[in-house]
KENUBA-800122 format. One record per residue (C-alpha): residue number from 1; x, y, z. Coordinates in Angstrom, 1 decimal. Layout:
pos=NUM&xx=X&yy=Y&zz=Z
...
REM end
This chain:
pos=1&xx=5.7&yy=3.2&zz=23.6
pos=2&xx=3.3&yy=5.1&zz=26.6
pos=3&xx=4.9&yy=8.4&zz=25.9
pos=4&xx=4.9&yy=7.6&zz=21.3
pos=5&xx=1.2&yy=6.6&zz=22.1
pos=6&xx=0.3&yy=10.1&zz=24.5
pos=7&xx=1.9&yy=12.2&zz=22.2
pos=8&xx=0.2&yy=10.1&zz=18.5
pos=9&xx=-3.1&yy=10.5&zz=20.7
pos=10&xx=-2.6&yy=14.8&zz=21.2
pos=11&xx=-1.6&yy=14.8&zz=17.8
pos=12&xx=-5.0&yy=13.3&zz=16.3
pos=13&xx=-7.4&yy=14.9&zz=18.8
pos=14&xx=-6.3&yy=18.2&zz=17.4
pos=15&xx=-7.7&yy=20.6&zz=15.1
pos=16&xx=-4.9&yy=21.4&zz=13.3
pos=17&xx=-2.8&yy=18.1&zz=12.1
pos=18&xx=-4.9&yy=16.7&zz=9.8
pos=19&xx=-5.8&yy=20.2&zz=8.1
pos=20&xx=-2.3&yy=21.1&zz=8.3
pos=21&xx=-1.5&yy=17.6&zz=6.2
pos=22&xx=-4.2&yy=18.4&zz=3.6
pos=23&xx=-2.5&yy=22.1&zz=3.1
pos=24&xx=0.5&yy=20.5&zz=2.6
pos=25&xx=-1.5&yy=18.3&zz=-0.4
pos=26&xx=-3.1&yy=21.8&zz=-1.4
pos=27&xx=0.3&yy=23.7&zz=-2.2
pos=28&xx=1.7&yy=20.5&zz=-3.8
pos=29&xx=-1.2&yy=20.1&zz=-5.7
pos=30&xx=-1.0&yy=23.7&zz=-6.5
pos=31&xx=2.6&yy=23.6&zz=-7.9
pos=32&xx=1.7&yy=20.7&zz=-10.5
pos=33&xx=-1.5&yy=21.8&zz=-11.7
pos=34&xx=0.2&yy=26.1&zz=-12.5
pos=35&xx=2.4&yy=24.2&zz=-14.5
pos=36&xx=0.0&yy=21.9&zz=-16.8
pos=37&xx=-1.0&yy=24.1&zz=-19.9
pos=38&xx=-3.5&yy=22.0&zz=-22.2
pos=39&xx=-4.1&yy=23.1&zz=-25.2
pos=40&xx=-7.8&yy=24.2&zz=-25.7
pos=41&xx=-8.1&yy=23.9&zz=-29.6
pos=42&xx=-11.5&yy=25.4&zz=-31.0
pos=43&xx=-14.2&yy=22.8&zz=-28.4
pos=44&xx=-12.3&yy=23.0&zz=-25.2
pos=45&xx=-13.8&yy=20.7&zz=-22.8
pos=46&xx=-16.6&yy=21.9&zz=-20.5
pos=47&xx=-15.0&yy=21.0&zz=-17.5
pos=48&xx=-11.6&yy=23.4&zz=-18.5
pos=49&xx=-11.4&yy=27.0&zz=-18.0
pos=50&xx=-11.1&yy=28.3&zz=-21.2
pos=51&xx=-11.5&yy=32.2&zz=-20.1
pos=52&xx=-8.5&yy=34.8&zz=-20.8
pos=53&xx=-5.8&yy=35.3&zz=-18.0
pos=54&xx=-7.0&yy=38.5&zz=-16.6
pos=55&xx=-10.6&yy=37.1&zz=-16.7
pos=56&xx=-9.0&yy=34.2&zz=-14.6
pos=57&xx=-7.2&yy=36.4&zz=-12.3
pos=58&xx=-10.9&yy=38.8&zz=-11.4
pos=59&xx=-12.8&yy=34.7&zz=-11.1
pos=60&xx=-10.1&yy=33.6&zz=-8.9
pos=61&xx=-10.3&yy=36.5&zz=-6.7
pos=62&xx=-13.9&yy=35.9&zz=-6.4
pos=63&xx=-13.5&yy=32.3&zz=-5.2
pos=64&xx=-11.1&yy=33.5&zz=-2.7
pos=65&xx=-12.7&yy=35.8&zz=-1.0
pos=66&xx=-15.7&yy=33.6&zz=-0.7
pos=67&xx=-13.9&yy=30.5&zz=0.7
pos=68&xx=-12.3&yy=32.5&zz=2.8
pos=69&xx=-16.1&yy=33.8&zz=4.0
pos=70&xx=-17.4&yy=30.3&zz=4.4
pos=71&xx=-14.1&yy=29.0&zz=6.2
pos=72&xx=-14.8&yy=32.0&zz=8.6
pos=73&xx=-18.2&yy=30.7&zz=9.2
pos=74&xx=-17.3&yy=27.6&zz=9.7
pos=75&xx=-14.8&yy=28.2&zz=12.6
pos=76&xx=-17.3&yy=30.3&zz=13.8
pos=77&xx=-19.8&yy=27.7&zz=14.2
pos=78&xx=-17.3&yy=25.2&zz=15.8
pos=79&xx=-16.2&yy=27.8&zz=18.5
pos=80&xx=-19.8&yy=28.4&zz=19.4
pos=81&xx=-20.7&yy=24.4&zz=19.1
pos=82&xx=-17.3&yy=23.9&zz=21.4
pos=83&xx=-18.6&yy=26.2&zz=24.0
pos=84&xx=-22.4&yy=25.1&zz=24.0
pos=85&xx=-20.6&yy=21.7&zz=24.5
pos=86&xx=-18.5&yy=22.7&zz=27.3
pos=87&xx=-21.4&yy=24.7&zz=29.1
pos=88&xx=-24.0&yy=21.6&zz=28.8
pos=89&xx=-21.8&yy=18.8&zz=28.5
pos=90&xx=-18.3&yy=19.3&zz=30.4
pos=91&xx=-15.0&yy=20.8&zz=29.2
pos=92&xx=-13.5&yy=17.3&zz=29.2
pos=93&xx=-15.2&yy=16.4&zz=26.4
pos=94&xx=-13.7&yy=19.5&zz=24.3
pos=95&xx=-11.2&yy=16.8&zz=23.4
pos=96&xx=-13.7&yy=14.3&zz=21.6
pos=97&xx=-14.9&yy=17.3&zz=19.7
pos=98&xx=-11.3&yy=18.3&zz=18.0
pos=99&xx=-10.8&yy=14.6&zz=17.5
pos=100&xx=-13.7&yy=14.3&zz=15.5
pos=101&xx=-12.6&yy=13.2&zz=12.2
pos=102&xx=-15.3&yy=14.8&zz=9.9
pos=103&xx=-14.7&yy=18.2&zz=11.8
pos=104&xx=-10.9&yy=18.3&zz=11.1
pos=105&xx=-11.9&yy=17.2&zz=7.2
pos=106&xx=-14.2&yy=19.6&zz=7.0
pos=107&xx=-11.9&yy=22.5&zz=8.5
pos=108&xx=-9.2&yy=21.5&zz=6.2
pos=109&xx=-10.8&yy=21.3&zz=2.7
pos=110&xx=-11.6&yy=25.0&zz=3.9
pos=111&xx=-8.3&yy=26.0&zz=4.4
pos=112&xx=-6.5&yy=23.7&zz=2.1
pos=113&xx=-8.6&yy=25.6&zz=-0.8
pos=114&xx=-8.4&yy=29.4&zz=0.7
pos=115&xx=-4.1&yy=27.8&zz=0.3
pos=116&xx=-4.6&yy=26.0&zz=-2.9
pos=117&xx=-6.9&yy=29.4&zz=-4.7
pos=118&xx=-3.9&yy=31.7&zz=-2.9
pos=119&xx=-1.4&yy=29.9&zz=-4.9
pos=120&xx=-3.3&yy=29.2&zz=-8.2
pos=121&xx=-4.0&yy=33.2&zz=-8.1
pos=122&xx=-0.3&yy=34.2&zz=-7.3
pos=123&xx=0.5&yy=32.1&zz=-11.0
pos=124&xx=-2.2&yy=33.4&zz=-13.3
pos=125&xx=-0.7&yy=36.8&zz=-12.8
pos=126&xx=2.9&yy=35.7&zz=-13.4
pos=127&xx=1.2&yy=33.6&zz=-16.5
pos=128&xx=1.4&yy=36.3&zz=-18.9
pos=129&xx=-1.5&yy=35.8&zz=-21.5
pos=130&xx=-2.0&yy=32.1&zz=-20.8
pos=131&xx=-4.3&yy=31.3&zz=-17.8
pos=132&xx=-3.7&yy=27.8&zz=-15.7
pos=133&xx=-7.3&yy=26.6&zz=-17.2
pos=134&xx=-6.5&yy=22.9&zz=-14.8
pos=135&xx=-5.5&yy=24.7&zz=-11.9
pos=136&xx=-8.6&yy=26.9&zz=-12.4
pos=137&xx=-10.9&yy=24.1&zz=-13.2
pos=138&xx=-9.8&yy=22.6&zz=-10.1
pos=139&xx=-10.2&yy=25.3&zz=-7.9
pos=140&xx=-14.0&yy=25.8&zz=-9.1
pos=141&xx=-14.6&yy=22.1&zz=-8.6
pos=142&xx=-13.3&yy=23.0&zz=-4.9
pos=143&xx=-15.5&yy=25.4&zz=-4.6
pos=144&xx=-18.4&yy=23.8&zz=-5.2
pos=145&xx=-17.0&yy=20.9&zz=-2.8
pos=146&xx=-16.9&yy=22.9&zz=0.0
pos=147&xx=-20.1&yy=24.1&zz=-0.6
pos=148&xx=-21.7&yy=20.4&zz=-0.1
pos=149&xx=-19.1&yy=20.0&zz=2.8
pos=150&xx=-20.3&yy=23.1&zz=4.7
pos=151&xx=-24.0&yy=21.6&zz=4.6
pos=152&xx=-23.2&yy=18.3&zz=5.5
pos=153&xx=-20.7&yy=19.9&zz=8.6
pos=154&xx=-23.2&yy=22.3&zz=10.4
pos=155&xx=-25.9&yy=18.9&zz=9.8
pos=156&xx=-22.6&yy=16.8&zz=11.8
pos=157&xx=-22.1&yy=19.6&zz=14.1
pos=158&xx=-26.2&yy=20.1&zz=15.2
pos=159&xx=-26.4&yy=16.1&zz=15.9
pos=160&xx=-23.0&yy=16.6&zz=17.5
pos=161&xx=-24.3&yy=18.3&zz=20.4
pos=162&xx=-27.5&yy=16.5&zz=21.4
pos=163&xx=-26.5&yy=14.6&zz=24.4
pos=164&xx=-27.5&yy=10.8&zz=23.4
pos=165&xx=-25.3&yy=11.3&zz=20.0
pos=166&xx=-22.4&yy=12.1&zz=22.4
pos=167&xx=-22.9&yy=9.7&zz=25.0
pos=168&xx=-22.9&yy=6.8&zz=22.6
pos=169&xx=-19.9&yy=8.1&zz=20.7
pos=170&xx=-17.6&yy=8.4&zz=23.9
pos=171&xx=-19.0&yy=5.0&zz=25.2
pos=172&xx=-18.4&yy=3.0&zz=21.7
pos=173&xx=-14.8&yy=4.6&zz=22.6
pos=174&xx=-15.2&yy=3.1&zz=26.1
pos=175&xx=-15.9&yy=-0.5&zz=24.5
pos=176&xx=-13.0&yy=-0.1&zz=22.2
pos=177&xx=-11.0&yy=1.0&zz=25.1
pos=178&xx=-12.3&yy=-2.4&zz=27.3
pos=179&xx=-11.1&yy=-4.6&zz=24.1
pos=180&xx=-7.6&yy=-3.0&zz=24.3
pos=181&xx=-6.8&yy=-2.7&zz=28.0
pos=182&xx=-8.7&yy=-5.8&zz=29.5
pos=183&xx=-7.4&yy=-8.8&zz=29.0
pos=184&xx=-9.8&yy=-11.7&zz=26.8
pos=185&xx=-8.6&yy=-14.8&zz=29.0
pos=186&xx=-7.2&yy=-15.2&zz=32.4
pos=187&xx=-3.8&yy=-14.3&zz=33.2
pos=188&xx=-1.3&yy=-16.0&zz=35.6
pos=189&xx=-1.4&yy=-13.9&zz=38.9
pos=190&xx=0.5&yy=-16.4&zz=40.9
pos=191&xx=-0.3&yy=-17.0&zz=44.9
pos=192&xx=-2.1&yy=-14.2&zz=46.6
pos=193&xx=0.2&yy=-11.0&zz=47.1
pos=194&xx=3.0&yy=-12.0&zz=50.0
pos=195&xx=3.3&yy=-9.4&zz=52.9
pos=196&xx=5.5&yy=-6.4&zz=51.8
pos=197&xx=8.3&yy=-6.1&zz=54.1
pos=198&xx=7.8&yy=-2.8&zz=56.9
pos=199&xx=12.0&yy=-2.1&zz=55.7
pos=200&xx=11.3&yy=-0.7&zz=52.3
pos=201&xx=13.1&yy=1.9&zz=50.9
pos=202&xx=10.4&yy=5.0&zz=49.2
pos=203&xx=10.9&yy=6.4&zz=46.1
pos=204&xx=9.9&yy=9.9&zz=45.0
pos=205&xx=7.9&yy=11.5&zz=41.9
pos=206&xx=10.5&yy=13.5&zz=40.4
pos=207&xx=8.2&yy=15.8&zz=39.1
pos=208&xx=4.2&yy=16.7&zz=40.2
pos=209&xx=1.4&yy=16.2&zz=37.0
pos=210&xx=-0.9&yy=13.3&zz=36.1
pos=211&xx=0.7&yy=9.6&zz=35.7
pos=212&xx=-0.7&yy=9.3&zz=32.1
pos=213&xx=1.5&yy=5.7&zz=31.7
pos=214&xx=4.0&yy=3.4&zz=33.4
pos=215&xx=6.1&yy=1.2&zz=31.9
pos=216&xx=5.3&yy=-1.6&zz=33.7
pos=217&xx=8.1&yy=-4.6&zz=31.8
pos=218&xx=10.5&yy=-1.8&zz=32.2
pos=219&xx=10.3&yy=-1.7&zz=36.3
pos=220&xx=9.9&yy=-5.3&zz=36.4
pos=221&xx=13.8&yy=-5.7&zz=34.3
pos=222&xx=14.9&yy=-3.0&zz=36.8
pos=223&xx=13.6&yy=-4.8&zz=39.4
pos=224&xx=15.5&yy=-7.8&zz=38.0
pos=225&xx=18.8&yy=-6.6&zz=37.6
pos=226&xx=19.0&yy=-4.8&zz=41.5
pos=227&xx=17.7&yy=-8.1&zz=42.8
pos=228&xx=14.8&yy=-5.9&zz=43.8
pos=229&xx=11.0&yy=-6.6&zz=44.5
pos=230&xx=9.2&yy=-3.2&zz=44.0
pos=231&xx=5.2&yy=-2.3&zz=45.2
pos=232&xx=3.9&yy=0.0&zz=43.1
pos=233&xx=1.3&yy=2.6&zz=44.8
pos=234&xx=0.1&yy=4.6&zz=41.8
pos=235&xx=-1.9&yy=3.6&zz=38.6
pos=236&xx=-2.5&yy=5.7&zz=35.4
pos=237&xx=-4.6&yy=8.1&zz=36.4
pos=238&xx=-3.3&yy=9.3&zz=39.7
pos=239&xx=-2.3&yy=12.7&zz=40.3
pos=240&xx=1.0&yy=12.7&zz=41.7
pos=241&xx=3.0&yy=15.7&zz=44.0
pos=242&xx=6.9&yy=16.5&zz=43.7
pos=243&xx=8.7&yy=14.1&zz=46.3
pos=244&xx=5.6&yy=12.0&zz=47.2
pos=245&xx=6.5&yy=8.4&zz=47.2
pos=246&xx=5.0&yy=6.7&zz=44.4
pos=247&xx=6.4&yy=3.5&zz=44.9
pos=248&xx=8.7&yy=1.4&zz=47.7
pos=249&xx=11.6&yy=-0.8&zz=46.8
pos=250&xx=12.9&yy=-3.8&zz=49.2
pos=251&xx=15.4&yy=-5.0&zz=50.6
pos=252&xx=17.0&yy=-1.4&zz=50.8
pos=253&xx=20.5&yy=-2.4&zz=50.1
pos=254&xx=19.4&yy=-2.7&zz=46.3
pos=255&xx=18.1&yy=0.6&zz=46.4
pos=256&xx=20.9&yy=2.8&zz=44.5
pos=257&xx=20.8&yy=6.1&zz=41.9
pos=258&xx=20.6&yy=4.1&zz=39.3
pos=259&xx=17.7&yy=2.1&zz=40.0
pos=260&xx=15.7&yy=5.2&zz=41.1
pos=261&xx=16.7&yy=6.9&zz=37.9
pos=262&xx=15.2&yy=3.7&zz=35.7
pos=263&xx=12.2&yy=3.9&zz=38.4
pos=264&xx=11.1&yy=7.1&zz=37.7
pos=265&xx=12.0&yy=7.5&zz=33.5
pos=266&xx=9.5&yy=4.7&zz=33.7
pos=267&xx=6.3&yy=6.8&zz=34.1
pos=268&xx=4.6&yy=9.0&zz=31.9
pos=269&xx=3.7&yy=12.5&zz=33.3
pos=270&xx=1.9&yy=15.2&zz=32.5
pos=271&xx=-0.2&yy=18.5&zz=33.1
pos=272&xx=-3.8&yy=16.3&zz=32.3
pos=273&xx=-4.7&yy=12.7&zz=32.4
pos=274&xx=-5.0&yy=10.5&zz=29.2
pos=275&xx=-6.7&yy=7.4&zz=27.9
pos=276&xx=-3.3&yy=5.8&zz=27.3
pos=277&xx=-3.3&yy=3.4&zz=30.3
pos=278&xx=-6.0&yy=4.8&zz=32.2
pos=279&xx=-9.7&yy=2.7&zz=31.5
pos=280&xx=-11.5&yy=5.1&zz=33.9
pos=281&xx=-10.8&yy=8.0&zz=31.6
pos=282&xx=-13.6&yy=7.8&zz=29.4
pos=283&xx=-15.7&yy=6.5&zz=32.3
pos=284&xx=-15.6&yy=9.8&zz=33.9
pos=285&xx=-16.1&yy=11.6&zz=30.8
pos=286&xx=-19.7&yy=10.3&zz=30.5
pos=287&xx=-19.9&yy=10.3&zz=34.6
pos=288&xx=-19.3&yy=14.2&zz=33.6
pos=289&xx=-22.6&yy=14.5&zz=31.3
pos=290&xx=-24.7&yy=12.8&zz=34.2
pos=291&xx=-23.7&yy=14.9&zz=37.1
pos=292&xx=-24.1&yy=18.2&zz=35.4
pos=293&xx=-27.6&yy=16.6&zz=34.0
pos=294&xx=-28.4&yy=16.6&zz=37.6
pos=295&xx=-27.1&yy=19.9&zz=38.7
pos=296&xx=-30.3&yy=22.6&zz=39.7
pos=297&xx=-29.3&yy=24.7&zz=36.9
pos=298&xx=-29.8&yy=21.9&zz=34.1
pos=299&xx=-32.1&yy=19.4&zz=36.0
pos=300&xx=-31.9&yy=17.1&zz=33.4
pos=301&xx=-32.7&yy=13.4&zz=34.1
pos=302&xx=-33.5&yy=12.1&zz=31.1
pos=303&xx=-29.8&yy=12.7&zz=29.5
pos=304&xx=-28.4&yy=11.1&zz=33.1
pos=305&xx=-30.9&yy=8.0&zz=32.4
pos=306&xx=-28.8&yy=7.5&zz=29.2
pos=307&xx=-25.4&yy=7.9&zz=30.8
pos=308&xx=-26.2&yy=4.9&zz=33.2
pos=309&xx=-27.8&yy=3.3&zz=30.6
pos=310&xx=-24.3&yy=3.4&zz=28.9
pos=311&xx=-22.7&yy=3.1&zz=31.8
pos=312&xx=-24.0&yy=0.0&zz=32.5
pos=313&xx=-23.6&yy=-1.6&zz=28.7
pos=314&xx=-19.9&yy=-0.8&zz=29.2
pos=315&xx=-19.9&yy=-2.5&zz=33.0
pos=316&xx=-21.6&yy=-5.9&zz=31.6
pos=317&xx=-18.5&yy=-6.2&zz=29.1
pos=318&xx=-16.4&yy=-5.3&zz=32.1
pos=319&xx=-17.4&yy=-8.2&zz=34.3
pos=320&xx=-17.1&yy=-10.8&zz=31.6
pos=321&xx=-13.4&yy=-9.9&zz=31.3
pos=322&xx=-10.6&yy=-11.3&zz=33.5
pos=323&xx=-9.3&yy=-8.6&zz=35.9
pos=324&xx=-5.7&yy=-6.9&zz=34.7
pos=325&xx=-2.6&yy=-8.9&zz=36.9
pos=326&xx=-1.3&yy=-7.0&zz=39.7
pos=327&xx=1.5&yy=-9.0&zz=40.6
pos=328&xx=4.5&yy=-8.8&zz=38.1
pos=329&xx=7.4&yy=-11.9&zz=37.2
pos=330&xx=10.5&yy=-11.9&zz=35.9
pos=331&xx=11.6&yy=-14.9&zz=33.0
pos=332&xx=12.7&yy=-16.9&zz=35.4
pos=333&xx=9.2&yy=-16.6&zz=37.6
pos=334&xx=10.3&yy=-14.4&zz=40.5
pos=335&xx=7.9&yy=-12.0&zz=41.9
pos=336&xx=9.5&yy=-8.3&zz=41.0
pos=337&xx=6.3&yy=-5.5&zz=41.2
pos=338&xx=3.1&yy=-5.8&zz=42.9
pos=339&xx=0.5&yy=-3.1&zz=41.5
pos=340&xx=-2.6&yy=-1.9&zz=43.0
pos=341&xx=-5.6&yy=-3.9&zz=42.2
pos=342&xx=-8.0&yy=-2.2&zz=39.3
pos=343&xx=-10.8&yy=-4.5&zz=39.7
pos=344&xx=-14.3&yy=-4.7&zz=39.1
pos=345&xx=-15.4&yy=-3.1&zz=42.3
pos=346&xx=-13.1&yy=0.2&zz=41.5
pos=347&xx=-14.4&yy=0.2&zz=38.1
pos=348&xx=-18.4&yy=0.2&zz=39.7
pos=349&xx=-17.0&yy=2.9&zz=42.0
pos=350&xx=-15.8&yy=5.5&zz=39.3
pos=351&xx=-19.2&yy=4.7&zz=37.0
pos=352&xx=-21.7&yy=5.3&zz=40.3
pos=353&xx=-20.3&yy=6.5&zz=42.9
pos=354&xx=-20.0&yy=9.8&zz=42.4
pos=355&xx=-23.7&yy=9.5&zz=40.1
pos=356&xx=-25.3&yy=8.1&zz=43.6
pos=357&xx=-24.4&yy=10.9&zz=45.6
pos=358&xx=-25.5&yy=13.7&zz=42.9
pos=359&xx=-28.6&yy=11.9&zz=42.2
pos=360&xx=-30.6&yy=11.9&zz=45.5
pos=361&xx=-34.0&yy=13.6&zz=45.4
pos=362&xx=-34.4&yy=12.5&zz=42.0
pos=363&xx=-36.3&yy=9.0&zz=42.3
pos=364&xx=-36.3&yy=8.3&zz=38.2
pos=365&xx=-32.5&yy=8.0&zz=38.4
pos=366&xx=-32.2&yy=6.5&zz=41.5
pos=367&xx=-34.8&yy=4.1&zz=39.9
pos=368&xx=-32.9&yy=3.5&zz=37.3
pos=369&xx=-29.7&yy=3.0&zz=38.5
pos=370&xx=-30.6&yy=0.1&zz=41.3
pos=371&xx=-32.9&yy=-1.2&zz=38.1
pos=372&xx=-29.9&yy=-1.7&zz=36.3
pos=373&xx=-27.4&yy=-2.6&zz=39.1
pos=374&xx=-30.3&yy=-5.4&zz=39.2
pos=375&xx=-29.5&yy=-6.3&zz=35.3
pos=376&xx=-25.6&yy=-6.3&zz=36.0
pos=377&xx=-25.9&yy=-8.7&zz=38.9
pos=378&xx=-28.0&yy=-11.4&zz=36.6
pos=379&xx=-24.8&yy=-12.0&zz=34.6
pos=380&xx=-22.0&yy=-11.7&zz=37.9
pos=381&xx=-20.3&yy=-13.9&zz=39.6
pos=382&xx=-20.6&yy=-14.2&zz=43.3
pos=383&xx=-18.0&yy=-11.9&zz=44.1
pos=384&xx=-19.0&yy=-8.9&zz=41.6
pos=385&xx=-23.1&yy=-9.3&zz=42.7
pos=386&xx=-21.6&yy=-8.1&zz=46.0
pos=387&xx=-20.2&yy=-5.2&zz=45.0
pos=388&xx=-23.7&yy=-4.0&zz=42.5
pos=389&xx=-25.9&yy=-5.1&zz=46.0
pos=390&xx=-23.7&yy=-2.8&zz=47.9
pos=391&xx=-24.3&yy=0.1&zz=45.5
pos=392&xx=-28.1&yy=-0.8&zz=45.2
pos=393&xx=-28.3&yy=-1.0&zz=49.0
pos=394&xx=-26.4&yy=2.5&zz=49.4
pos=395&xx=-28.8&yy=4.4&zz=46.5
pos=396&xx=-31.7&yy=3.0&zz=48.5
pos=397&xx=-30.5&yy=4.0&zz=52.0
pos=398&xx=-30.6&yy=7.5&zz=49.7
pos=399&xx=-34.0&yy=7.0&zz=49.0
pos=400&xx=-35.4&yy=6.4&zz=52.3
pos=401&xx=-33.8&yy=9.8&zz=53.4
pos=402&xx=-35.0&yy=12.2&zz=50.5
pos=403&xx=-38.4&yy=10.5&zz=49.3
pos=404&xx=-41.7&yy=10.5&zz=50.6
pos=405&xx=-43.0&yy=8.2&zz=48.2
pos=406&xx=-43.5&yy=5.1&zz=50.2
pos=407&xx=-44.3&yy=3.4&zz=46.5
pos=408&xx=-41.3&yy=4.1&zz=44.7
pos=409&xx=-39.3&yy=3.0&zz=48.1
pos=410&xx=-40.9&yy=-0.1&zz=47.8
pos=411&xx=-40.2&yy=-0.6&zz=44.3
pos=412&xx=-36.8&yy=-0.4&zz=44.9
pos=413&xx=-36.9&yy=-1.8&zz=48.2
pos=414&xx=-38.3&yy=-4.7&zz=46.1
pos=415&xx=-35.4&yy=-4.5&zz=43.6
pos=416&xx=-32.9&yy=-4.7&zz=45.8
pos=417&xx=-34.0&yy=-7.9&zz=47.7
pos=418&xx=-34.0&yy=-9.8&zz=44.6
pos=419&xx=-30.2&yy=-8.9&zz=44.2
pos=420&xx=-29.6&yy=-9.5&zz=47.5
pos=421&xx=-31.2&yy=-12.7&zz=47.0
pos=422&xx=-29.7&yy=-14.0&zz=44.2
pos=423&xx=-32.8&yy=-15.4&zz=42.7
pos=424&xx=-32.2&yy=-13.7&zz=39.8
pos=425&xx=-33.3&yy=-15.2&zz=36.2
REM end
């Protein structure tokens, strides 16, 4: 199911299957409507061609040549939008781009109709001296579609490209993304994770890439049926090298080729990381848009505001949810796979860490961030304030080193002694 789910997801965030489905509409569309001759009588209907053959043949032309012209623009005004977006925003986010769904409608109409007005021309000229008035009548209504498409597509591609439209589109995916992967209600973990025995037999990648799944029921039956227990070192995500361990099996007499062969068909590699299994993937996406908002050739705090603004929505829906199990049981409740903890504290990590270090020497963000670390901890239990105090703690250790400004220190010296607190409201 990882590797149908990678490969569905490639599919859809591509710019060419969902045109490539409506040309295959266009040419059936274009085979039934040749072949439907009405007959006009003396008051044909406005919305019919009712012109001559060769008359339809020079008008078709016409449409062609000008779909083909606004088609041409269009692509041309995605490539540019693509590589504005990829300059300001980060080339990871070239992805959420092609899997817009109103850019890949908008790309096919135009070349579904250059496909459909291709085909519709090739009959009226094997029509003798009857011209395919529906086909035509279609094709003009087409026209005059993707006229009203192409305005409404460069209006979808302009807000497309102003950094709080994309921040808030990738983090509503980031919500949907929490719902799916996080469990709603507590899980049985069982007892806290027994010592892994020092005798433990590695096991290798068989191949170097990104671990973009793992079939985690199908190492626990493996696990099962070599009387195994198997500690898992890796998590969607990773970037794994040929013949690294990714993984160590005990006792070692259960160790044989055949449980290494189910071990390793059970993860999903590949040359770049994906949102299958992986929660910090769009995390890093919008961690991407704040840290070259802060770079000296953008210098732009306001858009790195709104990433931990986001940031932080996402976080307060993360520490209402129960963390994912790490330790794995069989049916009949035997301990079989013990997987690294993705916990709160490692989700804080990938949304700030990397935001804290890039941020110093600019007090509005550093403001902002312990400001809403501050928010976060009024709704945390014990256990996650520590980890948002820590965080505040290190940004203003950051701040006492670059700023002068003994106010703004004090402001967030001020800040982060309420966390540290715990008087919070």
């Amino acid at each position: 199911m990882n590797r149908l789910l990678a490969f569905w997801r490639s599919i859809v965030s591509s710019l060419w299957a969902l045109p490539m489905l409506m040309v295959v509409v266009a040419i059936v569309a274009a085979l039934l409507a040749v072949r439907v001759d009405w007959e006009l009588g003396d008051t044909p209907p406005w919305y019919l061609y009712s012109g001559s053959a060769e008359s339809a043949s020079h008008f078709l032309s016409n449409l062609v040549a000008a779909i083909i012209t606004m088609a041409t623009l269009a692509i041309s005004i995605t490539m540019v939008v693509l590589t504005l977006a990829a300059q300001q925003l980060g080339p990871r986010l070239i992805r959420s781009f092609m899997g817009d769904r109103r850019t890949q409608v908008s790309l096919g109409l135009m070349v579904a109709t250059v496909v459909y007005l291709i085909l519709t021309l090739r009959a009226s000229y094997l029509s003798g001296d009857q011209a395919p008035n529906l086909a035509v009548a279609i094709g003009t209504a087409l026209i005059l579609i993707n006229v009203v498409a192409l305005l409404i597509f460069v209006h979808h591609l302009a807000r497309s490209i102003i950094a709080d439209n994309v921040v808030a589109q990738v983090g509503t995916i980031l919500d949907a993304e929490i719902d799916r992967l996080l469990p709603k209600k507590d899980e049985e973990n069982g007892p806290e994770d027994p010592e892994f025995p020092d005798e433990a037999t590695n096991i290798a990648l068989p191949r170097s890439g990104y671990i973009q799944g793992i079939d985690h029921h199908g190492l626990v039956r493996a696990a099962k049926e070599a009387n195994a227990l198997i500690r898992l070192d890796i998590v969607p995500g990773d970037h794994g090298i040929e013949g690294a361990a990714f993984a160590r099996v005990t006792p070692r007499d259960a160790v044989d080729d055949k449980l290494i062969e189910r071990m390793q068909s059970a993860l999903v590699q590949g040359t770049g990381q994906n949102s299958v299994q992986d929660l910090s993937f769009y995390i890093h996406q919008l961690v991407e848009i704040a840290l070259r908002a802060l770079s000296p050739s953008i210098a732009d705090p306001f858009t790195a505001i709104a990433v931990l603004n986001r940031l932080s929505t996402s976080l307060e829906k993360i520490l209402r949810r129960p963390e994912p199990r790490n330790r794995w049981y069989d049916d009949e409740d035997e301990l079989r796979m013990i997987t690294p903890k993705y916990d709160f504290a490692s989700m804080v990590d990938a949304a700030f860490l990397k935001i804290r270090h890039h941020s110093k020497g600019t007090p509005s963000v550093q403001l902002r961030l312990i400001e809403n670390l501050k928010q976060l901890a009024e709704d945390s239990a014990p256990e996650q304030r520590v980890v948002l105090l820590h965080h505040a703690e290190a940004v203003l250790d950051d701040m006492k080193e670059s700023l002068d400004e003994e106010e703004i220190v004090e402001r967030a010296k001020k800040t982060v002694r309420t966390i540290r607190s715990g008087r919070l409201p």
